[in-house]
N, C-alpha and C positions, 0 to 999 in steps of 0.2 A: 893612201896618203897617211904616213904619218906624223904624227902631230904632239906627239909627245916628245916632253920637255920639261925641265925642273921649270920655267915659268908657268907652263898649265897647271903642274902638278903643284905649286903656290897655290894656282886661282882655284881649284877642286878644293886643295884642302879651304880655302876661305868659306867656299859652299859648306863642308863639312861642320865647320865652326860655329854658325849660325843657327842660333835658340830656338825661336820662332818666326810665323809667318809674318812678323810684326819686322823682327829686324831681315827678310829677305825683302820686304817691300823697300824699307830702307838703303838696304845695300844694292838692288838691284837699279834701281831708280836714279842710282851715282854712275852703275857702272854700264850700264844699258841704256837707251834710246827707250820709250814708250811703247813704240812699236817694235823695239826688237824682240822686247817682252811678251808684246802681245801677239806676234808672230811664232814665239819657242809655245805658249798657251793654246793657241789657232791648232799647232800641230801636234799635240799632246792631245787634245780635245779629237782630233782628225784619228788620229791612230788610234785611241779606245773607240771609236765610231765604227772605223771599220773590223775591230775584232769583234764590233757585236756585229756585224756581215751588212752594215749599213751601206748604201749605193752610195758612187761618188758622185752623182745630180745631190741626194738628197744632203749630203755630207754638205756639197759648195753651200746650199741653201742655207741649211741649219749652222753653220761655222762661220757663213762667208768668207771661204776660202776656196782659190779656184780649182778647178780641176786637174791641173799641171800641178800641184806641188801639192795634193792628194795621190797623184800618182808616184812621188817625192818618196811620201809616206809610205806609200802600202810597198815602194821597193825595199823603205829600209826594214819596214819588218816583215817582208819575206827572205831579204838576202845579208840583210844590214847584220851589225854586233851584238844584237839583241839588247841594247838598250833601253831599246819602248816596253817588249817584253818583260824585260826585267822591271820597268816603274811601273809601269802598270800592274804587273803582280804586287807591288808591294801595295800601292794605294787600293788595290782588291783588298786585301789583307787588314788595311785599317780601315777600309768600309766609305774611302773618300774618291772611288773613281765614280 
């Protein structure tokens, strides 16, 4: 599925713009739901889990997130664009995963 588009490629760069975690709380919080939020976090949290070879029993428990969109997860980063890969290298990098 492609999904590119000068409208995404607006809303990335808005991401790009943004200083700190102070004005992403801000901007996200207008442009997302609570939960959307805390679901894109759930699965951030899910994918660094499982590259340290965590089980997805212990994953649902420790995230509370179910088993179905732990398996979500571990497709996209065994088959996905490498995007978790690549965030997760970075936040290894600045010592924040």
């Amino acid at each position: 599925m492609n999904f590119r588009s000068n409208s995404v490629d607006r809303l990335f760069q808005t991401f790009l713009n943004l200083n700190s975690i102070e004005e992403c709380y801000t901007y996200f919080e207008d442009l997302c739901t609570i939960k959307e939020i805390k679901d894109m976090a759930q699965r951030l949290d899910t994918a660094i889990l499982l590259k340290k070879g965590m089980s997805y029993q212990k994953i649902s428990e420790t995230v509370d997130i179910s088993t179905a969109t732990i398996g979500k997860v571990s497709k996209c980063l065994n088959y996905g664009s490498g995007g978790y890969e690549m965030a997760i290298s970075k936040l290894d990098k600045e010592g924040k995963e």
